[in-house]
C-alpha positions as CSV (number, residue, x, y, z in Angstrom):
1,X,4.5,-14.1,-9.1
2,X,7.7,-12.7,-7.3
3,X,7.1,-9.2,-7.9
4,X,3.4,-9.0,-6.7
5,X,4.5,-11.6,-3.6
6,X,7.5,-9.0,-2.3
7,X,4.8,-6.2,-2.8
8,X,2.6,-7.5,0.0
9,X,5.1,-9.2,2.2
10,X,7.7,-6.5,2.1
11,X,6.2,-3.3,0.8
12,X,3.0,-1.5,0.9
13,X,0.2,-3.5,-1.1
14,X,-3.0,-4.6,1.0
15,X,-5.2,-5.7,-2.0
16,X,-4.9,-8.5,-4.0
17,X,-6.5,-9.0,-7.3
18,X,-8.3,-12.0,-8.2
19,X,-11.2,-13.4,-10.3
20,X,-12.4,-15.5,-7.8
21,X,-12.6,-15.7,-4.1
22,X,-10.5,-17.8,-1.5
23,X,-10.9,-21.5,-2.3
24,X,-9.7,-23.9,0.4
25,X,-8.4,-27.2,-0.7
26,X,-11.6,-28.7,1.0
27,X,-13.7,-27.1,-1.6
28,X,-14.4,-24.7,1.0
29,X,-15.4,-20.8,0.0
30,X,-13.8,-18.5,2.3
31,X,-14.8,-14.4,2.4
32,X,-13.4,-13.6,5.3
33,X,-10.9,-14.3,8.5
34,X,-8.6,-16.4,6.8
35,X,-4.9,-16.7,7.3
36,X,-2.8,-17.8,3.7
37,X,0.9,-18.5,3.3
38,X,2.3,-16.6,0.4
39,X,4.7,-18.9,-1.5
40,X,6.3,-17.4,-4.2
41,X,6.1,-18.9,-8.2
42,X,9.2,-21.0,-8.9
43,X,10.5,-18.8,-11.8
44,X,11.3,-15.3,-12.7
45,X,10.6,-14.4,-15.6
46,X,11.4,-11.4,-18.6
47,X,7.6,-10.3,-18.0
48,X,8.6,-10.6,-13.8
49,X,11.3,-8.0,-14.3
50,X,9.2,-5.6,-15.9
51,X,6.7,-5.8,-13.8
52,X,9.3,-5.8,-10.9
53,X,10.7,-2.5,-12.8
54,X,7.5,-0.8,-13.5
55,X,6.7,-1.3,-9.6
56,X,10.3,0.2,-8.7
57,X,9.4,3.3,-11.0
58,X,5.9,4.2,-10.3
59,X,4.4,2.6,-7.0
60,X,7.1,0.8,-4.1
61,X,11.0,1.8,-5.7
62,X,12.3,-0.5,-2.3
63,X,11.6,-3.2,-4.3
64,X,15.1,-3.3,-5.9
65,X,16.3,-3.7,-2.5
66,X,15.3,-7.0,-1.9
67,X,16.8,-10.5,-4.5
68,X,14.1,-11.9,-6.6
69,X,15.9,-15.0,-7.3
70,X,16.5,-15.3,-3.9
71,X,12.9,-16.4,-3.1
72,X,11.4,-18.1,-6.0
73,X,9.8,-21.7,-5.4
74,X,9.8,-20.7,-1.8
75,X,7.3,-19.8,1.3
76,X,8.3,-16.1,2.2
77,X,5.6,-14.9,4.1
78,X,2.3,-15.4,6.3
79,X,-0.3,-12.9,5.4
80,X,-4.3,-12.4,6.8
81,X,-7.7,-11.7,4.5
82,X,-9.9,-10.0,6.8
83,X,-12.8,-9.9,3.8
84,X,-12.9,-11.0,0.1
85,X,-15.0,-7.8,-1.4
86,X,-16.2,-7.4,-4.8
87,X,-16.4,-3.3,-4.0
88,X,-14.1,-1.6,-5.8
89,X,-14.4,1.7,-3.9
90,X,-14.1,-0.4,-0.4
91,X,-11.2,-2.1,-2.0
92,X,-9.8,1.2,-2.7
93,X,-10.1,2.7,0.9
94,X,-8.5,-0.5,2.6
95,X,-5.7,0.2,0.4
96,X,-5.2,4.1,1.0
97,X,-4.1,6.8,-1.7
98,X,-2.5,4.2,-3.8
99,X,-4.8,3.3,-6.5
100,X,-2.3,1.8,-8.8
101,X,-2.3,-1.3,-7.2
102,X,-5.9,-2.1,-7.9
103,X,-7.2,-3.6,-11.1
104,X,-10.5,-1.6,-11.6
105,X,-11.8,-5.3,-13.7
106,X,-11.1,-7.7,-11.1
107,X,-13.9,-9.6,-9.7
108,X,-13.1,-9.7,-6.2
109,X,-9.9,-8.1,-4.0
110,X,-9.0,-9.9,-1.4
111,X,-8.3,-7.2,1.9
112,X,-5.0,-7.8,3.9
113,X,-5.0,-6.6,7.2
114,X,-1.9,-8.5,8.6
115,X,1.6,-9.4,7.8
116,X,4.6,-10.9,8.2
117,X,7.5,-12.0,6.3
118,X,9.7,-14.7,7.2
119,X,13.2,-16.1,6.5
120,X,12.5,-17.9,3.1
121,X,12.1,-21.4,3.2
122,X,13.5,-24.1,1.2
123,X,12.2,-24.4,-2.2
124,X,9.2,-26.3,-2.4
125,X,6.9,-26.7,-5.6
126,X,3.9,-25.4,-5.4
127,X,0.5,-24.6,-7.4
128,X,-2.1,-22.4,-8.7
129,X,-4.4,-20.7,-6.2
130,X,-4.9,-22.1,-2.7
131,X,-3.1,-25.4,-2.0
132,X,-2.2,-27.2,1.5
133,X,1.5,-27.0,3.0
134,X,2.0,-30.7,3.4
135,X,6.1,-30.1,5.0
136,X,5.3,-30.6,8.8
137,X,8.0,-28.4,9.3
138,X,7.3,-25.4,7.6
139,X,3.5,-26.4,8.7
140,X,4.9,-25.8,13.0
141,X,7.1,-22.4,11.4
142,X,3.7,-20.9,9.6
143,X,1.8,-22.1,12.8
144,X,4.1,-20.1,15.1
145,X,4.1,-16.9,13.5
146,X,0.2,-17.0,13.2
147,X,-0.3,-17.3,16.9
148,X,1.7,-14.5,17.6
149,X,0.2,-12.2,14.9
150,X,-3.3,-13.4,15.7
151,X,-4.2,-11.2,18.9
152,X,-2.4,-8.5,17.4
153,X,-4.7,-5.2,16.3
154,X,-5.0,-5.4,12.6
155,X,-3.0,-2.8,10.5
156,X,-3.5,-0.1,7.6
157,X,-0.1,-0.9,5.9
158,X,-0.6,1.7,3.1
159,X,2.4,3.5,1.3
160,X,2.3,6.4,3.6
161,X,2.3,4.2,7.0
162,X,5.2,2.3,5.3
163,X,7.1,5.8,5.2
164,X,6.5,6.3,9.0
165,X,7.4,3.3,9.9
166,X,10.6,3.8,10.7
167,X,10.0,6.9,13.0
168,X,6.7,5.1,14.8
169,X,9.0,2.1,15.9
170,X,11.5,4.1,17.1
171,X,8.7,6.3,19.3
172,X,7.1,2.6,20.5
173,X,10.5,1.6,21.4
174,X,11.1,4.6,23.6
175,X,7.6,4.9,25.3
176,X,8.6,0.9,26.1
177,X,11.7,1.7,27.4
178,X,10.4,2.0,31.0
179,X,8.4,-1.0,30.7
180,X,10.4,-4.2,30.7
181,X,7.4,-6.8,31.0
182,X,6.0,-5.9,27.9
183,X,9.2,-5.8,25.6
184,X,10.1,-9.1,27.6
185,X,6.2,-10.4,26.5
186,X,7.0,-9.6,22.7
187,X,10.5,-11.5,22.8
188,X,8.9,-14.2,23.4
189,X,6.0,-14.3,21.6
190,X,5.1,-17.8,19.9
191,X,7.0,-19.3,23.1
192,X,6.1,-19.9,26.6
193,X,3.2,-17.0,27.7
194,X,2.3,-16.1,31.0
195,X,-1.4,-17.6,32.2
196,X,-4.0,-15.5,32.1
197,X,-7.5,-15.1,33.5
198,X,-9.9,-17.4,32.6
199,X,-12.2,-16.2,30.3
200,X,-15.9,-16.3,30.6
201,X,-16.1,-17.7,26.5
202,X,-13.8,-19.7,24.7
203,X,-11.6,-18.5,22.0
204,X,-14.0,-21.0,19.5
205,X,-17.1,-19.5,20.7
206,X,-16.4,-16.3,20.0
207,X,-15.2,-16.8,16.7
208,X,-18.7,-19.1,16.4
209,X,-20.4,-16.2,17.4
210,X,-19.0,-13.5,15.0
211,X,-19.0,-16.1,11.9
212,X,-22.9,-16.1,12.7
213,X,-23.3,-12.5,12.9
214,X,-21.2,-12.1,9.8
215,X,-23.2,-14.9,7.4
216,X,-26.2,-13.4,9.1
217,X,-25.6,-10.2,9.2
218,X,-28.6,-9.5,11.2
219,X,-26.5,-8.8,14.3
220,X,-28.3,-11.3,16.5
221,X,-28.0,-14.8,17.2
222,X,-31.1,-17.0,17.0
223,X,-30.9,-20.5,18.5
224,X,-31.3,-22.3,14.5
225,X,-28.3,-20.5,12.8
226,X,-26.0,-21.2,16.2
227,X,-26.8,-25.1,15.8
228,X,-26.6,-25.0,12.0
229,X,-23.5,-22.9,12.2
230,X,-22.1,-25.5,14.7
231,X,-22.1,-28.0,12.6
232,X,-20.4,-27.2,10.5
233,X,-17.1,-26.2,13.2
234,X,-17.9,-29.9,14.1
235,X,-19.0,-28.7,17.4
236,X,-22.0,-31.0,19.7
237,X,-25.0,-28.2,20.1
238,X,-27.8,-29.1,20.5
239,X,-31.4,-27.0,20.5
C-alpha cells in the first residue's frame, strides 16, 4: 500500500512486516541478499489515508510532503533485503529507536539495508507479493540503479540518521571538494567505469562462497556443499 511503500523509499522505515518470507516467482525461498522493486498498489484508499495520517502524526510527519496519488499503480523505488529474520528483537535493532514500525505478531521482517527511490514509472498493474517486472524498459532502469547501489556499504537508515542527513551530505560534499575523481566516479555511476585490477576471484564466486557459509553456517567450505551449492547457480564444478 502507498503509505507503507513512501515509508521505506522516502522516509525512515528499514523493516517490513510480513507473514511469510521472500518468494520468488520461480518458487524460489529467498532469506537473504535479495534486491526487490517496490511497486506501489494501484489505489488509495479511506483506510490509506489514515494510515498515511497516523504515520504523519506519530512516526515520519515528511510523509505529507510527498503526493500519494502521484505514485499509485507505479514502480517507485529499488530497495535491498539483506536477511528475512523471524527475531523480533534483531528486527528491532536493524530498525533503531523506532519501534512503532514493527508489528510484534508478524512472522518474519524482512531487513532493508539499501535504498533508492526513483522517478515513478508509468502505471503498471501489478500483484500480491513477489511478481516478475516483465517491461524490458523499466527491467534496464531497475537494472541500472542496482549496479550502482550494489558495491555501495550498506546503510542504517533509522529516523535519527534521516534527521542528519542533510548535515552529513553537506560535510561529504565538502571533504570531496578537493577530490574531483571521485565526485566525477559517482556522476557517472551506472555508466561507463574506469577498468580496474583484475581480481584474483570472480564477483560469482565470491557470492558462491558466502551463500555457502551462510546456508552452512559452519564458516568453512567443504568440497560436497561447494558442488551441491553450484548446482544450483548453474555453475560446471566438479569434485
Amino acid at each position: 500500500r502507498a503509505p507503507w511503500a513512501m515509508a521505506i523509499i522516502y522516509g525512515p522505515k528499514r523493516v517490513e512486516n510480513r507473514r511469510y518470507p521472500i518468494k520468488l516467482w520461480t518458487g524460489k525461498v529467498q532469506f537473504r541478499d535479495v534486491w526487490l522493486a517496490v511497486h506501489v498498489s494501484s489505489s488509495f484508499s479511506a483506510r490509506d489515508k489514515e494510515t498515511t495520517n497516523r504515520i504523519g502524526s506519530d512516526l515520519w510527519s515528511g510523509i505529507h510532503e510527498y503526493d500519494h496519488q502521484a505514485i499509485v499503480g507505479r514502480i517507485v523505488g529499488v530497495i535491498h533485503v539483506s536477511k528475512v529474520s523471524g527475531d523480533f528483537n534483531e528486527a528491532l535493532q536493524h530498525q533503531g529507536p523506532d519501534q512503532a514500525w514493527l508489528d510484534s505478531g508478524s512472522r518474519y521482517y524482512w531487513l532493508i539495508d539499501k535504498v533508492q527511490a526513483l522517478t515513478p514509472t508509468e502505471p503498471i498493474a501489478g500483484r500480491q507479493r513477489v511478481w516478475k517486472v516483465m517491461d524490458e524498459r523499466i527491467v534496464s532502469v531497475l537494472q541500472e540503479h542496482v549496479k550502482c547501489l550494489d558495491g555501495e556499504p550498506t546503510s542504517k537508515n533509522t529516523s535519527a540518521h534521516v534527521a542528519r542527513k542533510g548535515r552529513e551530505n553537506k560535510q561529504r560534499e565538502e571533504a570531496e571538494e578537493g577530490s574531483t575523481d571521485e565526485r566525477t566516479k559517482k556522476k557517472k555511476c551506472g555508466k561507463a567505469s574506469k577498468k580496474r585490477s583484475e581480481a584474483l576471484f570472480s564477483r560469482e564466486d565470491v557470492s558462491l562462497a558466502f551463500h555457502i557459509l551462510n546456508q552452512t553456517g559452519s564458516g568453512r567450505l567443504n568440497t560436497r556443499d561447494i558442488v551441491e551449492c553450484s548446482k544450483n547457480y548453474g555453475m560446471d564444478i566438479s569434485e
